[in-house]
N, C-alpha and C positions, 0 to 999 in steps of 0.2 A: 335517795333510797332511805327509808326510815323503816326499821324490822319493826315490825308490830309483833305477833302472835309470829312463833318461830316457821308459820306456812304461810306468810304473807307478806308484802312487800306493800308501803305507801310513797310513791312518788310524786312529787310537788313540781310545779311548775314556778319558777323563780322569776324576780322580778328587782330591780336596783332600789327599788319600793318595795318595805317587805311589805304594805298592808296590802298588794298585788298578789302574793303567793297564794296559789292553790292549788288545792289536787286534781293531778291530771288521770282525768276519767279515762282515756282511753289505752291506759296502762295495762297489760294482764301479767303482773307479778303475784303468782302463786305461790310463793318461796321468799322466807324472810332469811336476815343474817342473824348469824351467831351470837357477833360478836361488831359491833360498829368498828371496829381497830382493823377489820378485815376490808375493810369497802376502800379501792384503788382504782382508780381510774387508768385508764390502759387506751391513749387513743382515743377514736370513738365509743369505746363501750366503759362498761364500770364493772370489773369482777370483787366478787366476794363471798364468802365462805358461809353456806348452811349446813344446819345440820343432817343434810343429802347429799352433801360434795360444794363444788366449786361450781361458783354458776356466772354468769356473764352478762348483764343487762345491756341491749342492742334497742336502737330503730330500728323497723322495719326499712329493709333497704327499696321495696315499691312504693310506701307513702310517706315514710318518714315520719309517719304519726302515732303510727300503734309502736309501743313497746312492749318486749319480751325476753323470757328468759331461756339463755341455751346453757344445759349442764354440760361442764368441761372435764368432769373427774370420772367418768361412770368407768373407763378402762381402769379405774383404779381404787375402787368404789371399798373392797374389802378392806387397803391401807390407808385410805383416806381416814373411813370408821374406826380403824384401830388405832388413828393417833387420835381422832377426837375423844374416844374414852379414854386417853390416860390423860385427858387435863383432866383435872376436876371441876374448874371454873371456867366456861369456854368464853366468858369475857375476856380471858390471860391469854386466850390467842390473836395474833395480833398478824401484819402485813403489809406488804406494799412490794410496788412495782417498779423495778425498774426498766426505765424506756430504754435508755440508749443498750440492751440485751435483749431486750424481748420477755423477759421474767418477771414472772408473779411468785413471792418469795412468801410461805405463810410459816408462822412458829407456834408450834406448838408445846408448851413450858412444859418438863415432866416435873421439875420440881425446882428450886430457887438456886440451882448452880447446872441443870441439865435442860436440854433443850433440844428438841428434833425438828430440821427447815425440813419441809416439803414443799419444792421448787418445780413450779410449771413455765416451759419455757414455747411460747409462742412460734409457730411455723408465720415467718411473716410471709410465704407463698400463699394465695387465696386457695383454702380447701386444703390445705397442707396440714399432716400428723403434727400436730404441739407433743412435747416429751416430759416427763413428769423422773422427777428424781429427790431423795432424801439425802441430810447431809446431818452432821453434829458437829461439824468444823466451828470451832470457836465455841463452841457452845451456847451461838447469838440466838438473841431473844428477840431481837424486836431489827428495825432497820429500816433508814432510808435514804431518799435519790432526791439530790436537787439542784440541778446546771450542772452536770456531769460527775458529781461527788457523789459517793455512796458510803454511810456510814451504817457500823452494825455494833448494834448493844450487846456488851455481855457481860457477865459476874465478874471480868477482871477490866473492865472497862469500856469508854468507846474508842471503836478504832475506823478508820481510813481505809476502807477497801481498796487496795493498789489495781491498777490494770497491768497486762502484760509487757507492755511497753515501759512502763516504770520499772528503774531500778530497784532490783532487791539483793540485800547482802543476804538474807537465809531465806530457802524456800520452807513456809510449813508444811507439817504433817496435815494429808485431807483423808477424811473417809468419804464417799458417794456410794450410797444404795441405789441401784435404776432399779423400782418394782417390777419392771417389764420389760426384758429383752427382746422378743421376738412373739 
């Protein structure tokens, strides 16, 4: 996915040859990204961040040829909007996915020492509620997942997201916003 114009999307067809690559016509991406920092692959699909919410690039699961896009954020369309207007530069929002949770973890910088995630976590039952929740724990900027490690940047360094099953001598302090209860 390549954002063109922030309402359109160019997807290429890849080749181990790149003079092979071209654009695949039978794409309907109406919807470009932000922010390229935002585009994570999830699985079969690729979510990332416009300036409409969170959207989801799929095959078609009848032909496997046409692609499209499904918006993942619309239940949450007003907080989504209000953290994209307090970056200034929505190149500085940034993302990535962790597999082994189910989470799509995007940051939104409010300024060079603060930082608000907004975390969409995947129902992996087919047709299942995905849950959407805000966090400022660590005040992480940026983060990523790679053979079961998850690291997260932030103003006082990188660190090592522990799982539950690792030892910890002090639990931190967490805040979590859920914009939607019920």
């Amino acid at each position: 996915l390549v954002g063109c114009p922030p309402d359109k999307g160019v997807v290429y067809t890849l080749d181990p040859d790149y003079s092979k690559w071209a654009l695949d016509e039978k794409s309907g991406v109406n919807v470009g990204t932000i922010s390229h920092n935002t585009i994570a692959t999830a699985g079969a699909d690729m979510l990332f961040c416009s300036r409409d919410g969170v959207h989801s690039l799929r095959r078609s699961d009848a032909n496997g040829i046409m692609i499209y896009t499904i918006p993942m954020s619309s239940k949450i369309d007003l907080t989504y909007r209000e953290l994209l207007r307090s970056v200034a530069d929505h190149e500085d929002i940034t993302a990535y996915y962790d597999q082994d949770n189910g989470q799509y973890h995007i940051f939104f910088p409010q300024s060079e020492m603060l930082c608000t995630r907004l975390t969409l976590t995947l129902n992996p039952i087919e047709g299942g509620e995905s849950k959407w929740s805000t966090s400022d724990f660590l005040n992480a900027g940026c983060g990523a997942t790679l053979g079961g490690v998850t690291v997260l940047g932030t103003p006082g360094g990188v660190w090592n997201r522990l799982q539950i099953e690792d030892s910890a001598k002090a639990n931190p302090t967490m805040t979590v916003t859920t914009p939607i209860l019920w």
